[in-house]
ZAMARTI-203971 format. One record per residue: z, y, x of N, C-alpha, C in turn; residue number from 1. Coordinates in pm, whole numbers, plus 50000, padded with zeros to 5 digits. Layout:
N
nzz_nyy_nxx_cazz_cayy_caxx_czz_cyy_cxx_k
Z_Y_X_Z_Y_X_Z_Y_X_NUM
...
***
This chain:
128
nzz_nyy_nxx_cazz_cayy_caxx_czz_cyy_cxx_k
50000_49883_50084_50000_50000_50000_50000_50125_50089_1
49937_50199_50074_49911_50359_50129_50020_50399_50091_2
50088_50494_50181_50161_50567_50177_50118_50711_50182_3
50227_50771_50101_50200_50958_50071_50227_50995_50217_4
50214_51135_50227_50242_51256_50330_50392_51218_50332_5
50467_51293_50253_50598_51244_50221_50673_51109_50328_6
50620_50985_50236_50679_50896_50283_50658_50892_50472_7
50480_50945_50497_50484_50942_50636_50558_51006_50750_8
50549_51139_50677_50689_51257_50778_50862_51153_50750_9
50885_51101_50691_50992_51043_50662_50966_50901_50747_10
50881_50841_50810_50844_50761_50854_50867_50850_51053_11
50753_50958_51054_50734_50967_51156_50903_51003_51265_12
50976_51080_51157_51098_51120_51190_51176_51008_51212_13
51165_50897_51119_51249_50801_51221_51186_50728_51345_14
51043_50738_51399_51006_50691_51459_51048_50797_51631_15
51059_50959_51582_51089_51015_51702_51195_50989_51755_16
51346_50939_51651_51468_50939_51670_51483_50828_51701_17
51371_50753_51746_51405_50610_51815_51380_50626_51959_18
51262_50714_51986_51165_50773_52091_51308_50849_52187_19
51368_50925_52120_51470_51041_52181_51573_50922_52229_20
51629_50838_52116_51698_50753_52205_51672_50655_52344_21
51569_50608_52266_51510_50543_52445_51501_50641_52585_22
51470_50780_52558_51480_50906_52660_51564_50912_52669_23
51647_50945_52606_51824_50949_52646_51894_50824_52735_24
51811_50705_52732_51868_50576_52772_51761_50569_52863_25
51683_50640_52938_51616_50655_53039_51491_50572_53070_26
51462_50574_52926_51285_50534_52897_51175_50618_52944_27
51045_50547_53010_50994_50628_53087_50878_50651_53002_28
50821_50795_53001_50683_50757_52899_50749_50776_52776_29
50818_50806_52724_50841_50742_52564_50759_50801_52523_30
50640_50741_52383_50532_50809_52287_50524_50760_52182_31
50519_50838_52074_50503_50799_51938_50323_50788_51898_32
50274_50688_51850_50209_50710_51809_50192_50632_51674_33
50083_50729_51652_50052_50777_51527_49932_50648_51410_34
49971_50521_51386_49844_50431_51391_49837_50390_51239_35
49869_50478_51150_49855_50455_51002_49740_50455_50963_36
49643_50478_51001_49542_50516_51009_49440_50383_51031_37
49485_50347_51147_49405_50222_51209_49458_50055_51198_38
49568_50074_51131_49658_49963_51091_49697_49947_50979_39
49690_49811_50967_49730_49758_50842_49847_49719_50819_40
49929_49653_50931_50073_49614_50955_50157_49716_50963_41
50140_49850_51037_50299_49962_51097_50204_50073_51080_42
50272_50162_51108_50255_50281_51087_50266_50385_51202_43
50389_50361_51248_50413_50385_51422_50411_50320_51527_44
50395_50333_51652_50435_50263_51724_50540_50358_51826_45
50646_50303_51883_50723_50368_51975_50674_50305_52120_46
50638_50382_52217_50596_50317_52344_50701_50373_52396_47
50781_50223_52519_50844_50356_52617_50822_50253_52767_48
50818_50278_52877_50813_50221_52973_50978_50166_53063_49
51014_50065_53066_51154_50027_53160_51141_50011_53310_50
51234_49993_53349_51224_49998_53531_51254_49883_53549_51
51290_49800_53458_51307_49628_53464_51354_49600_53384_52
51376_49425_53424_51398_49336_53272_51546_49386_53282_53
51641_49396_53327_51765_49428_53266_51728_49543_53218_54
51711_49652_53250_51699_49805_53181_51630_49754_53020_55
51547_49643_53057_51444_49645_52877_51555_49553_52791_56
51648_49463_52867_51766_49402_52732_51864_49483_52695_57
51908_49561_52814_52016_49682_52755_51950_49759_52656_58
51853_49809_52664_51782_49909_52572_51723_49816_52442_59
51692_49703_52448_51681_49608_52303_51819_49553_52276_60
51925_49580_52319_52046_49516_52312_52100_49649_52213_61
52109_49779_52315_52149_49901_52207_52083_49970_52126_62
51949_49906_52068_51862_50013_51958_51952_49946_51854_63
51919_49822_51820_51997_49754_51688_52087_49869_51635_64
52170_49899_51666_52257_50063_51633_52186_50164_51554_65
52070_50193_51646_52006_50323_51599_51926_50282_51476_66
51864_50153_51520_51711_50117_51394_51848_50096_51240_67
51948_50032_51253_52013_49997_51149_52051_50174_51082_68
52113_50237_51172_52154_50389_51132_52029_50419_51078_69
51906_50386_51072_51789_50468_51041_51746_50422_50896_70
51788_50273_50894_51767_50247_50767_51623_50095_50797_71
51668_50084_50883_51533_50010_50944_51570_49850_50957_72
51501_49730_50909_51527_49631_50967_51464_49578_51057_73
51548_49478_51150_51423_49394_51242_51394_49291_51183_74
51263_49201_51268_51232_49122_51157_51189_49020_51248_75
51220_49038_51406_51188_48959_51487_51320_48947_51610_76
51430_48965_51571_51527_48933_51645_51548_48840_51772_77
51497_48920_51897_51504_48795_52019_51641_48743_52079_78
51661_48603_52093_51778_48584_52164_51798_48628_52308_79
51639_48639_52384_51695_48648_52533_51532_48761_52551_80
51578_48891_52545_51463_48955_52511_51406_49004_52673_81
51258_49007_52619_51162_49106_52749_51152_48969_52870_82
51169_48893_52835_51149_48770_52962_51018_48828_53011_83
50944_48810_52999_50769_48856_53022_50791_48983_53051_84
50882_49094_53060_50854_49272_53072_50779_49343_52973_85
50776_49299_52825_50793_49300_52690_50843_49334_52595_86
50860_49367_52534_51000_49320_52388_50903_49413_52289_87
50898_49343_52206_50786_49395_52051_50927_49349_51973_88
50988_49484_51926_51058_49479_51808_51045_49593_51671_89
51020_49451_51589_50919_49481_51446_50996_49487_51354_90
51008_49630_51301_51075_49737_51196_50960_49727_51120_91
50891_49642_51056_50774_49701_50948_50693_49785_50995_92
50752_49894_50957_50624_49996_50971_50626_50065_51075_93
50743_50081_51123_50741_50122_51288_50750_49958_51380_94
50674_49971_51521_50685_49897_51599_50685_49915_51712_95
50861_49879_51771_50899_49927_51882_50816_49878_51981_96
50778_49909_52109_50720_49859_52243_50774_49900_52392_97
50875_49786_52404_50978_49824_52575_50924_49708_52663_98
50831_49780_52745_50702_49768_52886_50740_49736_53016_99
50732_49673_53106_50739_49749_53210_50587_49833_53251_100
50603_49859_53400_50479_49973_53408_50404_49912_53449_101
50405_49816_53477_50274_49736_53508_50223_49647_53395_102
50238_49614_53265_50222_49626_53132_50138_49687_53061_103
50218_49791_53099_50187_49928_52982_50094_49977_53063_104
50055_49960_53200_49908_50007_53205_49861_49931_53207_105
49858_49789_53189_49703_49727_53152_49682_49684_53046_106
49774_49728_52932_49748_49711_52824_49716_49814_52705_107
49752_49951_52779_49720_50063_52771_49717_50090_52620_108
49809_50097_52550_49836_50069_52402_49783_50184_52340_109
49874_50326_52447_49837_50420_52354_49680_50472_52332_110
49583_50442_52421_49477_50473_52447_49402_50350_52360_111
49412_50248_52360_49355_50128_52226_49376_50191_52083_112
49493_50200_52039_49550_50301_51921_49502_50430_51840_113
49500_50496_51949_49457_50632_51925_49318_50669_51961_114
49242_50575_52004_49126_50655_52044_49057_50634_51939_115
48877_50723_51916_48849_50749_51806_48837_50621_51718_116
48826_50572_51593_48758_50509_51498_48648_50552_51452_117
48549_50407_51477_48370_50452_51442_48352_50364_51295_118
48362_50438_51237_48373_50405_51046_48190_50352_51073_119
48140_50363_51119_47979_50298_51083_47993_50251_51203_120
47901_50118_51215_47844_50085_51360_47729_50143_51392_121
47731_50129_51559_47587_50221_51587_47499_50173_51553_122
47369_50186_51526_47231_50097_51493_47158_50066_51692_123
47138_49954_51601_47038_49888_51748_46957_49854_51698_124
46846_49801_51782_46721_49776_51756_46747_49650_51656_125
46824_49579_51682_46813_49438_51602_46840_49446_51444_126
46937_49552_51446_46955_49625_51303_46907_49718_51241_127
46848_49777_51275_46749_49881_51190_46662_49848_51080_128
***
């Protein structure tokens, strides 16, 4: 279901106040983006980059706090999180992403995400 303007500013605001916490907890990079647009599953995504796997379980260890204060559930609860330099934790419509930096640039999320959408395909010769 599409969501209003409304529901999205009410969306995007909890998505910054997840963003500010990971900065405060010394997330590198943190970025919101914006993928309502291009997705069918979430609405946000929170990117932030860690300096390692302990820094990425402390920081998936203390959001639970914030996402619950926000009104948010998880829906993928890891027992032993970021093994891989990872952790995808899925709030619905926001979806957290704690990286390391060698990750997050070759997977380059925010740049897959956000770059343009081509609503027509180009024509080629085979299609014309």
């Amino acid at each position: 279901m599409e969501k209003n303007s409304v529901e999205l500013e009410a969306l995007r605001a909890k998505a910054e106040n997840i963003g500010k916490f990971l900065e405060e907890h010394n997330g590198i990079d943190t970025a919101v983006v914006d993928v309502s647009t291009r997705c069918s599953w979430a609405d946000f995504f929170v990117i932030s980059t860690v300096t390692s796997i302990g820094h990425l379980r402390g920081l998936a260890n203390q959001i639970w706090e914030v996402l619950e204060s926000q009104g948010l559930e998880v829906r993928n609860r890891h027992k032993n999180p970021g093994v891989d330099g990872w952790e995808l934790i899925d709030c619905g419509d926001i979806v957290i992403h704690l990286m390391s930096a060698e990750l997050r640039a070759f997977y380059s999320l925010e740049k897959l995400w956000s770059g343009p959408v081509d609503e027509k395909p180009a024509k080629t010769e085979e299609n014309n």
